[in-house]
Every structure is written in structure tokens, then in C-alpha cells.
C-alpha positions as CSV (number, residue, x, y, z in Angstrom):
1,X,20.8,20.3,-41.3
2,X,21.8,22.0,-38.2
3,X,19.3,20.3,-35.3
4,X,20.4,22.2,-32.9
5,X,21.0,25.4,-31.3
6,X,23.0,27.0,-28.2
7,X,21.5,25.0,-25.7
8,X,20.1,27.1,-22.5
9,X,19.6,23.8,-19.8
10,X,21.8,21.3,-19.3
11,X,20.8,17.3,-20.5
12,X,21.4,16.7,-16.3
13,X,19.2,19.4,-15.5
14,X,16.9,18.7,-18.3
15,X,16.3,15.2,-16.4
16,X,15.5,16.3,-13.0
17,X,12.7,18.6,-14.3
18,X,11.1,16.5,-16.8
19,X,11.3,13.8,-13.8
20,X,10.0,15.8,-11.6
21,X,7.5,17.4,-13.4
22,X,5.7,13.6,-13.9
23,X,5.8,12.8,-10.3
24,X,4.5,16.1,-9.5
25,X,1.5,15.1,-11.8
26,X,1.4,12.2,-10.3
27,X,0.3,13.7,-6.9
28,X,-3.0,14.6,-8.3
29,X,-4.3,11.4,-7.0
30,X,-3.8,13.1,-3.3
31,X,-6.6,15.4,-3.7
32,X,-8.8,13.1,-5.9
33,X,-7.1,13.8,-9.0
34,X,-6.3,10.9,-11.3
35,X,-4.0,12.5,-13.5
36,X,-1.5,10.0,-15.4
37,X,-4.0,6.9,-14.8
38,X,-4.4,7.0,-18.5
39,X,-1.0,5.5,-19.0
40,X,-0.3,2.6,-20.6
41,X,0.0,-0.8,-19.0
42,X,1.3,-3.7,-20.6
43,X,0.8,-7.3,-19.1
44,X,2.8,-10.6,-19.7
45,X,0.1,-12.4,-22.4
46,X,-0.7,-15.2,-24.0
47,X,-3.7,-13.6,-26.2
48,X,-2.1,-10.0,-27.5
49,X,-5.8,-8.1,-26.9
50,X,-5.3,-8.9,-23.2
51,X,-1.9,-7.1,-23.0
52,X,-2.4,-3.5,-22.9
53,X,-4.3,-1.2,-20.9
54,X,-4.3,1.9,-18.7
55,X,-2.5,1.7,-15.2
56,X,-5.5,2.7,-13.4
57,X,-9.1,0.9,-13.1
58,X,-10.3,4.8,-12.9
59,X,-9.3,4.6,-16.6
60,X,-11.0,1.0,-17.0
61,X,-13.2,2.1,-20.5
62,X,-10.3,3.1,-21.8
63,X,-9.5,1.0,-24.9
64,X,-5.4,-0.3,-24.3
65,X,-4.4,0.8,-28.0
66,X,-5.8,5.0,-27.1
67,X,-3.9,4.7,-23.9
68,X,-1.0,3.7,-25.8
69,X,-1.5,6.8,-28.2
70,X,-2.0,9.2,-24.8
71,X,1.4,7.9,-23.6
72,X,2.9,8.9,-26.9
73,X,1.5,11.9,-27.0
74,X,2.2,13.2,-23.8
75,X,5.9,11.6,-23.5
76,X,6.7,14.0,-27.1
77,X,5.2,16.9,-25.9
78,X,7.2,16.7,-22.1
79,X,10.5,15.5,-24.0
80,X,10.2,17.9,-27.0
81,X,10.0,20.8,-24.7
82,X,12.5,20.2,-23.0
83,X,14.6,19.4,-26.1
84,X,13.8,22.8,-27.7
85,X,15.3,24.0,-24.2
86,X,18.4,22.1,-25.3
87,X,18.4,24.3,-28.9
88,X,16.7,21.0,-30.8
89,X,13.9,22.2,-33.0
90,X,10.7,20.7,-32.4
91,X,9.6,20.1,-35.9
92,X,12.6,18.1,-36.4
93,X,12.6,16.2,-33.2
94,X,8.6,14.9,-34.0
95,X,9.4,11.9,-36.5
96,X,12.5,10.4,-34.9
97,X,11.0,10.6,-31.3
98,X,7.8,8.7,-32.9
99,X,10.0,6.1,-34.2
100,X,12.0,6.2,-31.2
101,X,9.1,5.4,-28.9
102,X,6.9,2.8,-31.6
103,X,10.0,0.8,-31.8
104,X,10.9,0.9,-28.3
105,X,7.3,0.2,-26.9
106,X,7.1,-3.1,-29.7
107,X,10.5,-4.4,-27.3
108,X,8.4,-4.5,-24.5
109,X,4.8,-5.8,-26.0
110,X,7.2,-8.8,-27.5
111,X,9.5,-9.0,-24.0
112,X,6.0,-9.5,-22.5
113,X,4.5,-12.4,-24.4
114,X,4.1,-15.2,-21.8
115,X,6.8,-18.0,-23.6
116,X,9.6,-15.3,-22.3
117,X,8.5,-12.9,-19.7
118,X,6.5,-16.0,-17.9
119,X,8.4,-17.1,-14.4
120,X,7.9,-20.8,-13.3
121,X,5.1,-19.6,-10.7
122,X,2.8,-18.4,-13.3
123,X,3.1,-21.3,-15.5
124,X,0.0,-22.3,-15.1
125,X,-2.0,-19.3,-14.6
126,X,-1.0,-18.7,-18.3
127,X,-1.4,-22.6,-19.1
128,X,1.8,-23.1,-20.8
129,X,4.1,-25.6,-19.4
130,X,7.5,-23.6,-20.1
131,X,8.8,-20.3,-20.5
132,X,12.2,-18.3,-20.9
133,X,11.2,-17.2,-17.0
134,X,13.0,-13.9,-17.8
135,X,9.9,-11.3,-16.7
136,X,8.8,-8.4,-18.5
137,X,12.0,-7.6,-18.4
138,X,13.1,-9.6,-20.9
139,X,11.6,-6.5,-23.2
140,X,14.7,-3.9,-22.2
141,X,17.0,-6.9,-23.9
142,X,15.3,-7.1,-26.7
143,X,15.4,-2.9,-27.4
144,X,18.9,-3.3,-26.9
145,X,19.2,-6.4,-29.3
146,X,16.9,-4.6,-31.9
147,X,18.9,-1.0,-31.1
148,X,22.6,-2.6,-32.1
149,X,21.2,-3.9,-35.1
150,X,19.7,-0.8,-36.6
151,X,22.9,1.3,-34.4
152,X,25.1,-1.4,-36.8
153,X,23.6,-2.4,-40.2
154,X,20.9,0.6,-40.6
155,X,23.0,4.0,-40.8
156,X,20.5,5.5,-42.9
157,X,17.8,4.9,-40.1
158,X,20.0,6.1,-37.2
159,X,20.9,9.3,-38.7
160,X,16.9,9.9,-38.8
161,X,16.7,9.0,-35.4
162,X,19.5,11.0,-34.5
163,X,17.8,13.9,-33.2
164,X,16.3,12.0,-30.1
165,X,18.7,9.4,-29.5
166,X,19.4,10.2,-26.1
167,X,20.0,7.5,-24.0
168,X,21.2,9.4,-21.1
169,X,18.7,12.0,-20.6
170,X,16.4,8.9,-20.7
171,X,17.9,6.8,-18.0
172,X,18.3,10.1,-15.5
173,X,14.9,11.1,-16.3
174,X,13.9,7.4,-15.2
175,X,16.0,7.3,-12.2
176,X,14.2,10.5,-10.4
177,X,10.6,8.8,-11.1
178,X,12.2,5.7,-9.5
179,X,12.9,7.6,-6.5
180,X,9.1,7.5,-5.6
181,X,8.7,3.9,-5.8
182,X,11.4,3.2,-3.3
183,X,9.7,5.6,-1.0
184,X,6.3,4.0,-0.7
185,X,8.2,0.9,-0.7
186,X,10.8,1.5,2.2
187,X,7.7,3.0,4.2
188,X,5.9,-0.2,3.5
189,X,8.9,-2.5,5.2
190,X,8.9,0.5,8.0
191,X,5.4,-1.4,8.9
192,X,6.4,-5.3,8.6
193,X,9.8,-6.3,10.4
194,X,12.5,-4.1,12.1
195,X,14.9,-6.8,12.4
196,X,14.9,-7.3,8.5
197,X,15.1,-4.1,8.0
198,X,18.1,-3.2,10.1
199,X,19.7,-6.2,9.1
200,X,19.3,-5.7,5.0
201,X,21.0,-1.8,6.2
202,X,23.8,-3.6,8.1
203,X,24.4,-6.1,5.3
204,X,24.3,-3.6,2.4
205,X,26.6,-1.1,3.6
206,X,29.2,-4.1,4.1
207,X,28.8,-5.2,0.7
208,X,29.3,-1.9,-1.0
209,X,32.4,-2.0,1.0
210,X,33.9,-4.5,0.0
211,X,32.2,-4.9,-3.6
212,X,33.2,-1.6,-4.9
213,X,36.6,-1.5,-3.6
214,X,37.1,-5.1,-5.1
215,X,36.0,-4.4,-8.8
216,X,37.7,-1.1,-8.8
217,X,41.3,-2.6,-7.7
218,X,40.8,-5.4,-10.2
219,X,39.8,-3.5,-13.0
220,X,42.9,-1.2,-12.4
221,X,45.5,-3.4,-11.5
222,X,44.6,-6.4,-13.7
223,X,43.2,-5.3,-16.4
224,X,44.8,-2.0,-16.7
225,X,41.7,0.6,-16.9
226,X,42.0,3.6,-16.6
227,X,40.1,5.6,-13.6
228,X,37.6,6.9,-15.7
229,X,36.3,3.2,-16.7
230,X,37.0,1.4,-13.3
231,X,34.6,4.0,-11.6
232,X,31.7,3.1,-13.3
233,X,32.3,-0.4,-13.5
234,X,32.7,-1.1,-10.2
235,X,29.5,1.2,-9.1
236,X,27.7,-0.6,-12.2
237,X,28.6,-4.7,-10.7
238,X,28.8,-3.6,-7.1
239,X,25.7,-1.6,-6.5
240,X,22.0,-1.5,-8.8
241,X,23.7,-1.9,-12.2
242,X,22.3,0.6,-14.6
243,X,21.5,3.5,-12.5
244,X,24.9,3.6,-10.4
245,X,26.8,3.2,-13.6
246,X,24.7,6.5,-14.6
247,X,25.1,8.0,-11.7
248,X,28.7,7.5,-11.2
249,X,29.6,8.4,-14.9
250,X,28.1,12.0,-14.1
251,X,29.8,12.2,-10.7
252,X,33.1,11.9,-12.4
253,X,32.4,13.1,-15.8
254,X,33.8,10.1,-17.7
255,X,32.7,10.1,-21.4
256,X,29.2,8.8,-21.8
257,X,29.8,5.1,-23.8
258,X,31.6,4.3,-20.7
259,X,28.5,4.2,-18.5
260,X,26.3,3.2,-21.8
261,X,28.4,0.2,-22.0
262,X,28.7,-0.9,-18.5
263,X,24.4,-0.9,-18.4
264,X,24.0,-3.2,-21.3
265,X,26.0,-5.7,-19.6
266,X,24.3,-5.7,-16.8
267,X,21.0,-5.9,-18.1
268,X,22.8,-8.9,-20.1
269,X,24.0,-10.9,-17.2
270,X,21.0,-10.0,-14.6
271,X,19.0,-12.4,-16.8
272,X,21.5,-14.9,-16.3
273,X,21.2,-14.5,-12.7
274,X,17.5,-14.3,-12.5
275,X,17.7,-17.8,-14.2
276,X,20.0,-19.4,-12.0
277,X,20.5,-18.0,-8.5
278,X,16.6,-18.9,-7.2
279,X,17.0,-22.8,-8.6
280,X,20.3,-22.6,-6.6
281,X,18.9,-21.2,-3.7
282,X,16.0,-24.1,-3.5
283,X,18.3,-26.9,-3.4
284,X,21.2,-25.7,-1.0
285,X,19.2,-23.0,0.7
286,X,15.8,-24.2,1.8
287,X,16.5,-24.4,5.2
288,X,17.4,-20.7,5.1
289,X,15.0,-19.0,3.7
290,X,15.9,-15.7,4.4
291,X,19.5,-15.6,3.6
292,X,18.3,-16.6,0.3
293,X,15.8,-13.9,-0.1
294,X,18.6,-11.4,1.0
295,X,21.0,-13.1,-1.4
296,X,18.8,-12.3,-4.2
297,X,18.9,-8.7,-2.9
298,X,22.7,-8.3,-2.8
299,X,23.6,-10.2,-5.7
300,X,20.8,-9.9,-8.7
301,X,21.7,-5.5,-10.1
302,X,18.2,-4.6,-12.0
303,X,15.7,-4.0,-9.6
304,X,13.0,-6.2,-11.9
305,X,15.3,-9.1,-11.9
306,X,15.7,-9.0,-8.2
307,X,12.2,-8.7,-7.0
308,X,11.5,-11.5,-10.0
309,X,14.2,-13.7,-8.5
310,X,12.7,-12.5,-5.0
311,X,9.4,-13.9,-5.8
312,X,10.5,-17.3,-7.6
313,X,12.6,-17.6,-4.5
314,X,9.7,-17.4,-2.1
315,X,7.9,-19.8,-4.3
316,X,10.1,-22.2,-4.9
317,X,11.7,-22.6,-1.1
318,X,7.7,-22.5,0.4
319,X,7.0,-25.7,-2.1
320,X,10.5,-27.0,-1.0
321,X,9.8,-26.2,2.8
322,X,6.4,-27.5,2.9
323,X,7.1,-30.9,0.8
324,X,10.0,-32.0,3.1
325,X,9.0,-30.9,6.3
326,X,5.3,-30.1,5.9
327,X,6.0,-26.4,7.7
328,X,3.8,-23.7,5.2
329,X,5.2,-20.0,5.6
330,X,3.5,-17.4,4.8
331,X,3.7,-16.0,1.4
332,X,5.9,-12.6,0.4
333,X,8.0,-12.1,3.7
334,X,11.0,-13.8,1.7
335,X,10.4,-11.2,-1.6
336,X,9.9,-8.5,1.0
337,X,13.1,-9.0,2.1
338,X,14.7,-9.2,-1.1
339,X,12.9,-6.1,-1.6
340,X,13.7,-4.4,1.2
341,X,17.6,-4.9,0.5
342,X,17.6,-4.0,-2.9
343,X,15.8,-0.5,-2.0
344,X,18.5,0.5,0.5
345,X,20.6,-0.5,-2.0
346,X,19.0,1.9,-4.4
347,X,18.8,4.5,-2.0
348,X,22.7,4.4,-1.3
349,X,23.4,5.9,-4.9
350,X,22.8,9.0,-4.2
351,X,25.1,8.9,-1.4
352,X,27.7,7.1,-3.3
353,X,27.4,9.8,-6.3
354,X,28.2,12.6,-4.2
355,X,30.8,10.8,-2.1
356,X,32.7,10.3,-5.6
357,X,31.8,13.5,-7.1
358,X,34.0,14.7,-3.9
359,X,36.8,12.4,-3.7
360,X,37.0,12.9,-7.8
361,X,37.7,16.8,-7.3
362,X,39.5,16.7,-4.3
363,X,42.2,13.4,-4.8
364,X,42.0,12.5,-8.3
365,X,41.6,15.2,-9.9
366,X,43.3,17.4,-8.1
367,X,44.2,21.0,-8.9
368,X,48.2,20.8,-9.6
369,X,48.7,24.2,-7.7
370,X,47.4,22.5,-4.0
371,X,44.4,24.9,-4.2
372,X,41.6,23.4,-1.9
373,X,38.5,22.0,-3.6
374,X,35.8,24.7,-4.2
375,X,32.4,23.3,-3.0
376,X,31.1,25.2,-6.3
377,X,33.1,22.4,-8.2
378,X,31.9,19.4,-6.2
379,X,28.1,21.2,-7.1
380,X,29.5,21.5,-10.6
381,X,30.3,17.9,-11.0
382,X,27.3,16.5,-8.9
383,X,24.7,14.7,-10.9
384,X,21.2,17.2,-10.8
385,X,19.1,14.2,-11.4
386,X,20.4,12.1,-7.9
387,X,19.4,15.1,-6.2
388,X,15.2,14.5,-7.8
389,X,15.6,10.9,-7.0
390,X,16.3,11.6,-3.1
391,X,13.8,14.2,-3.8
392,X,10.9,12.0,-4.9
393,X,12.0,9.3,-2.6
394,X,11.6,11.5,0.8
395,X,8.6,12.9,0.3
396,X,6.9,9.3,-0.6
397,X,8.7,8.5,2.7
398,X,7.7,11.3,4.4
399,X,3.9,11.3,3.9
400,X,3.9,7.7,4.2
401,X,5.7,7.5,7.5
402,X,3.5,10.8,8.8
403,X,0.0,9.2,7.6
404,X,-0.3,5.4,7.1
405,X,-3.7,5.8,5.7
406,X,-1.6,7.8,2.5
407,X,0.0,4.3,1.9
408,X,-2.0,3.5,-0.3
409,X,-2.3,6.5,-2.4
410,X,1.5,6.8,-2.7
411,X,1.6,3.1,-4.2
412,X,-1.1,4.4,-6.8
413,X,1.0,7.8,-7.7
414,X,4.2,5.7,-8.0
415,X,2.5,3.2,-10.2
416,X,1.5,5.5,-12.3
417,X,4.2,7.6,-12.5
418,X,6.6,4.7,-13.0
419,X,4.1,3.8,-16.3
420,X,6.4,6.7,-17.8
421,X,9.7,5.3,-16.2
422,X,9.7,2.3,-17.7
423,X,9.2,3.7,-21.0
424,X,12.3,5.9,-20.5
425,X,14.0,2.6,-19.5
426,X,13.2,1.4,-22.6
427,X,14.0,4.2,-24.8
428,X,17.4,4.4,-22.5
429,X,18.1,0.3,-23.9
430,X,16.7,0.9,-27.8
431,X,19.5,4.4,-28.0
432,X,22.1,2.6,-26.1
433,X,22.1,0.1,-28.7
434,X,21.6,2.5,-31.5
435,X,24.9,4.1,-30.5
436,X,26.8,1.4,-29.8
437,X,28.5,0.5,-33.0
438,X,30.3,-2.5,-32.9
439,X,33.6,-1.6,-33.9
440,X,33.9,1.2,-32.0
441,X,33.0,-0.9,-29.1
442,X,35.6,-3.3,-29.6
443,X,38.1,-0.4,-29.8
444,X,36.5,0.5,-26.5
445,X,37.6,-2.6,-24.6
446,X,33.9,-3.7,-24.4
447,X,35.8,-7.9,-24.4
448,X,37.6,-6.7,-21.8
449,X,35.4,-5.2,-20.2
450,X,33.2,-8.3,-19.9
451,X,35.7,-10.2,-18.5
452,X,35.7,-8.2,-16.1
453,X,32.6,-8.3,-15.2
454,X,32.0,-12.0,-15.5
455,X,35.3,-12.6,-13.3
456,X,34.2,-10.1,-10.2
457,X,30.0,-11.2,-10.5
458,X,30.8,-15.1,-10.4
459,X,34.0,-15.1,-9.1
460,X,33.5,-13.6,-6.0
461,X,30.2,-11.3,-5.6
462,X,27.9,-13.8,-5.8
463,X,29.1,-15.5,-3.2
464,X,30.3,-12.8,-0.8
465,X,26.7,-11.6,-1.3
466,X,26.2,-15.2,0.0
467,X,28.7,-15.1,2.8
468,X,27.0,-11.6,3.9
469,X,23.3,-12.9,3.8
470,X,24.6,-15.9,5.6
471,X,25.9,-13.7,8.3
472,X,22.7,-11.0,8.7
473,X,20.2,-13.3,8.0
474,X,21.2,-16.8,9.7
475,X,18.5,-18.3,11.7
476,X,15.6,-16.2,10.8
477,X,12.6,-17.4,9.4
478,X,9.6,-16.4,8.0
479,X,6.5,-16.4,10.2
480,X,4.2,-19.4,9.7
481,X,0.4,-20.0,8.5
């Protein structure tokens, strides 16, 4: 059966409107219109009952299991009109986006229960004594788990599913709804402390620098890939894992398993960081505080993971602090500041995308004949959906920055908006897996492809992330209760 017709929007386009189209919704709550609070919310648990509900208290009656239902509903209708833009027929799409979503939404209830999404300052709010400590998080591992399973052993299932496995419409769609977070948040830091602020910019900047340019010349000139996988590798390790490899894959076209593969790994080995680096930072970086806040920042590439490792940080150096010296900080400036970096971080990949896109047209791929670069091909090449995640992200900035008092609204829109991102994100994790069949991975270089990423993450950006915090951060600490 033919699925699918001359499509009349492109997948990148496709993205940007659906994106857009939720935060614009979102907005309602600007003139006293609580349109997406109906969303589902689901809640690290202990008891399942207690799990899920709608994102806003306006929405409080609302029984978790309908909100769920609304979620589903709405997320079909948004994704299978724009699909039927693509040429997919919408009778045909209904079934395999259901079991698309069901699937992908049981990842996250189970990534949630408390024994694994738990961190080891909420032990005992939960009463349990131990936990994986891997966040909610943990829930975009386990789609990808079940996904390569059913992607592997269940052919039957994934040619059923076929229709709206679409892992990279997904993640772009997610990435422009991001873009609103990062607003209210980088308007909220505007309020608290200049000097971290400035400091995170200054420190960020230098470790793209050198990051990027690092991975890149190792993955060329040691392990022999080719431009077209170095690219995205090096934006994926270097800069906010999953959406840079994204980002950077459309910039330069590569094919799409390239940046498919480089995000799994780094969903992969962010939980290994997440684990480690705050325990580390307690016992040699105490007396620092805010270098180790930062380093969390630089060197931990999902956001969740780094504002998780942000706040076990700031948990675990306040005990530290306060036990061997009896000084008590004040609680969050240390998870701020991780926070703080990681948004500029974010924020850069728009620049970077469009930096590449350019240097892809005009070096690299260079027309043979000397002809200058038309700026219609650097537009051509340009990812659509960077351009709704600046979008989103200045005007949350914007009417932040030009009424305070809006603060708080924008932190309700973009929580309810990003309801609906993280359900892309885990759709994007549940169809990665689905198309990642093994052997064609390993015909791939996905081995390689992990050495290289375990070589440049702990051979040396973990620790120039160090040096760098070390240098910007030195000497500041938080202020006192």
C-alpha cells in the first residue's frame, strides 16, 4: 500500500509549524487563556495513581488518565495534519501513530517510577533508601531500549508502525518548543547575577572552541570519518548532544542515521555522567562550588541530566560545605548556574547551524566551477526549525526582559508547552530505536563511532570543561544564609 503521496511541505518545514503552532497556543495563558493546561504530567512515583496529571492546577479536577487521552488526541490530530501535508493519508497514519504514542508514553510512566528516576536528594521524600538516581529521564532510555528491540526482533510490528516512524520530524518539532523554555529561563538569570552570567558566556564560547574543533580533527584524522559523520559528532559531544547533532545533520545534509545515531549515544553516556560527575565534584570540589556547578554545565549534553546533575551538585556540596566548615549557602545559586550555562549553550545552536550551513556551501562543498555561494543555497541548506527555536526563545526573552511581572506567566506557557516536547522527545527516542537495526548499524561504524565518543567525552572534555570552569568561575561563591 502506497502511504504516501507527492508531498507539498517539507519534514523541516513541517517541524517549525507544528512547533510553532503549540507555543502559539500556549500564549493563551497571556490574556487569561489556559489553553494546553490540560496536558499531561507525569511525576517520579512510588504509588502509580499519584503519577499522572494535567500540567496545570487550572486543570486540577481533571482525572490524570483523560488528560493522558487529551494529549493523545490532540498530538494525532496536529501530527496527522501535518503528515497529510507530507502526502501520508490520514486513515492510515491513525493506528501506528496510536501505537507510536501508547508505547512511547509507557517509556516514560516506567522511566519515572521512583527506584530509577529518584536522585539521592529525594530519597527520602519518596521513603526509599536507594535509587538508580537517573531522573525522569531515565524514561527516553528506556523508549530507545524498547524501540531497538521491536526495530530488531519485531519486523512485522515495525512495518505497521511505519507510517509514523519519524524520528526526525519529532526531535525538530521538540527543539522549536524548547526554544521558549530557554527564554523564560535566560530572562530569569538576567535578574540574579551578572557576573555568572557573563562568565558562563565567556566560558562557553571557549569551550565550543576548542570542543568542536577537537572531536572533529580526531574523528577525521584518527578514525578516518568522513566529513559528513565528523560534523555531527563533534556538534553532538561538544555542544547539547541530541539537538546539535539534529541541527548540524540538517545544516550539512548528511544522511539521517548519522545524526540518529550520534543522539542515542548521547542520551547513553549522559546517564553515566549524571551518575558520576556530582559525587566527583563533592569530594575534590567542595571548596569550589561554583566551578562545579559550571562544570556540570559544560560537560553533562541533555539539558535534564545537566540541571539533574546541577541540583545533586548543589545538594551534595551544601551538606559537604556545611558539615566541614559549618558555612550554609543558600540553596539553587549553584543549579542556577549550571543552568545558566547550559542555556547559552543551547542558545549557540542556532548560531553554530548556520555558521556550518555556510562554511558547508562555501569550502566544503564547493561548486567545482569557483562560482560564489548563492545566499539562496545557504537558505536552502539552513535548518527551518533553528529558525522557530530562536523564534520562540526571543520573544519569551523579550516580554520577559520588557515586563518582569510577565515572568511568571512565560514559565507557565513554557511548562505547558514543553508537556508536548517531551512527548516528541520521547517519540524521537522509541523511532530512533525502531530504525536502528543492528546490523545495519554495525555496517555504520556505530563501534567506532563510540569509541570515539568515549575517547573525546573522558579523555579530554570532561576535564577541559573542568580546566574552563576552573578558570571563569575560581573564587566565587554562593551567597550565604
Amino acid at each position: 500500500m502506497n502511504l504516501e503521496k507527492k508531498s507539498v511541505v517539507s519534514e523541516d518545514w513541517l517541524s517549525l509549524w507544528i512547533g510553532l503552532f503549540v507555543f502559539i497556543l500556549s500564549l493563551g495563558l497571556f490574556i487569561g487563556f489556559d489553553v494546553l493546561g490540560w496536558g499531561i504530567k507525569t511525576s517520579v512515583w512510588t504509588d502509580i495513581t499519584n503519577s499522572l496529571s494535567s500540567v496545570s492546577t487550572n486543570y486540577s479536577g481533571l482525572p490524570g488518565i483523560v488528560s493522558l487521552l487529551l494529549t493523545y488526541l490532540f498530538m494525532l490530530i496536529i501530527v496527522g495534519i501535518g503528515l497529510k501535508a507530507m502526502g501520508v493519508n490520514f486513515s492510515e497514519l491513525i493506528l501506528p501513530f496510536t501505537i507510536i504514542f501508547f508505547i512511547s508514553y509507557l517509556c516514560w510512566l516506567l522511566g519515572h517510577f521512583a527506584f530509577i528516576a529518584a536522585t539521592s536528594d529525594q530519597l527520602g521524600k519518596f521513603g526509599i533508601s536507594w535509587s538508580l538516581n537517573l531522573t525522569g529521564e531515565a524514561g527516553y532510555i528506556i523508549a530507545l531500549l524498547v524501540g531497538l528491540i521491536i526495530g530488531n526482533f519485531f519486523p512485522r510490528l515495525v512495518n505497521k508502525i511505519k507510517a509514523a516512524t519519524r524520528p526526525e520530524l519529532f526531535i525538530k518539532t521538540a527543539i522549536v518548543i524548547m526554544g521558549a523554555g530557554l527564554g523564560v529561563k535566560a530572562a530569569e538569570s538576567l535578574g540574579l547575577a551578572s557576573i555568572v552570567m557573563f562568565q558562563g558566556l565567556s566560558a562557553i564560547i571557549v569551550a565550543y572552541l576548542i570542543y568542536w574543533a577537537l572531536v572533529y580533527f580526531i574523528a577525521r584524522k584518527y578514525f578516518r570519518f568522513s566529513k559528513e559523520w565528523a560534523a555531527p559528532l563533534a556538534s553532538g559531544i561538544s555542544i547539547c548532544g541530541v539537538s546539535a547533532a539534529i541541527a548540524t545533520g540538517s545544516a550539512i545534509r548528511s544522511r539521517p542515521i548519522i545524526p540518529i545515531m550520534v543522539s542515542s549515544l548521547v542520551v547513553v553516556f549522559a546517564v553515566f555522567e549524571l551518575i558520576l560527575l556530582p559525587f566527583f565534584a563533592q569530594i575534590f570540589l567542595w571548596q569550589e562550588p561554583m566551578v562545579a556547578a559550571a562544570w556540570m554545565g559544560l560537560a553533562v549534553k541533555t539539558d535534564g541530566a545537566a540541571v539533574a546533575s546541577g541540583a545533586i551538585t548543589d545538594a551534595l556540596i551544601r551538606a559537604k560545605v556545611l558539615s566541614e566548615i559549618g558555612v550554609n549557602y543558600k540553596e539553587g545559586w549553584m543549579v542556577m548556574t549550571t543552568t545558566t550555562v547550559k542555556v547559552f549553550i543551547d542558545v549557540f545552536i542556532g548560531i553554530w547551524a548556520f555558521i556550518l550551513a555556510l562554511i558547508w556551501c562555501s569550502k566544503i562543498e564547493k561548486n567545482p566551477s569557483g562560482e560564489k555561494v548563492r545566499a539562496t543555497e545557504i537558505w536552502d541548506r539552513f535548518p527551518k526549525f533553528v529558525i522557530g527555536y530562536v523564534l520562540t526563545f526571543l520573544i519569551f526573552l523579550f516580554i520577559c526582559m520588557a515586563s518582569p511581572d510577565s515572568i511568571k506567566n512565560a514559565a507557565s506557557a513554557s511548562n505547558e508547552a514543553n508537556t508536548f516536547r517531551v512527548m516528541f522527545f520521547c517519540f524521537t527516542f522509541f523511532t530512533i530505536g525502531v530504525v536502528s537495526n543492528f546490523k545495519k548499524l554495525k555496517e555504520e561504524g556505530i563501534g567506532r563511532l563510540a569509541v570515539v565518543y568515549i575517547l573525546c567525552l573522558f579523555g579530554f572534555i570532561i576535564w577541559i570543561g573542568l580546566l574552563i570552569s576552573w578558570v571563569f568561575f575560581h573564587g566565587i561563591k554562593p551567597p550565604v544564609v
